[in-house]
N, C-alpha and C positions, 0 to 999 in steps of 0.2 A: 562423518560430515562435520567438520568443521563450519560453528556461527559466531556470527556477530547481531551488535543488537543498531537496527538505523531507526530515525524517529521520522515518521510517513507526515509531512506538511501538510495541511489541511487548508484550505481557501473556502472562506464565507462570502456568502453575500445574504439580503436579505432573507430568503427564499430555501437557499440550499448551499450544502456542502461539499466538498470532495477534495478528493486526494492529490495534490498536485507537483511536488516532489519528495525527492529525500534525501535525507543527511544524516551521516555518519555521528555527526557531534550536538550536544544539545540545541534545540534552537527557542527563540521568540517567538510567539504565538501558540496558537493549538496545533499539537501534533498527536502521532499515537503511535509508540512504542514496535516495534515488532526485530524478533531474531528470523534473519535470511542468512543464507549461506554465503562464507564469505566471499566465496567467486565475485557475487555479485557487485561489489567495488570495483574490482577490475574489469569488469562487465559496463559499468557505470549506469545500469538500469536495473528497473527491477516490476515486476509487474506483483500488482494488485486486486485482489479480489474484495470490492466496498459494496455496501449500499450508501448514495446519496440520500440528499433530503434535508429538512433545517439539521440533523445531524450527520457526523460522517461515520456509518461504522465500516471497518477494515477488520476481515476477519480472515484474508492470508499473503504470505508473499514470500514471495520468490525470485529467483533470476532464471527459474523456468517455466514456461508460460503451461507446462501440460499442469503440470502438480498441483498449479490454481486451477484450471479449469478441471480437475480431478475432485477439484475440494468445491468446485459451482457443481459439479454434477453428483454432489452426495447430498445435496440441498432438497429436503420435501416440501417447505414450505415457503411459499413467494421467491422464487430463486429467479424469475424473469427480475422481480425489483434487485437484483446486484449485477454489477458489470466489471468486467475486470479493467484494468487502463495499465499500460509500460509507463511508469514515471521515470526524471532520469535522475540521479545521485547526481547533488550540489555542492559545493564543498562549504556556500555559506545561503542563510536566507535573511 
């Protein structure tokens, strides 16, 4: 399986965080890092598995929505606090 590396856009506000697109090429603001397959350009989505909250953690992703929800159900602890969401690949932010 061929990756690449997209950097997951993060949107604040006072309160809370979360993930709200992504993009192929560095961007401005806070983002986080992650290698998804590269289908998923061509796909132009990609789904994530976060916990919101004043931080954002992102801890998978994919352009296939089992493989996250594979990696929510190996979760012991607090796994109701993460939700996954389809973001869609932007070319700018």
């Amino acid at each position: 399986m061929e990756t690449t590396t997209v950097h997951i856009l993060v949107e604040r506000t006072r309160r809370d965080a979360r993930p709200v697109a992504v993009s192929a090429r560095p961007t401005v603001g806070q983002s986080t890092m992650m290698k998804v397959e590269r289908e998923a350009l061509a796909a132009g989505y990609i789904f994530v598995l976060y916990r919101g909250g004043r931080t954002c953690k992102v801890l998978s992703a994919s352009v296939h929505r089992d493989r996250v929800e594979m990696v929510k159900g190996r979760l012991t602890k607090r796994r109701e606090a993460y939700a996954i969401a389809q973001l869609p690949i932007v070319e700018a932010w």
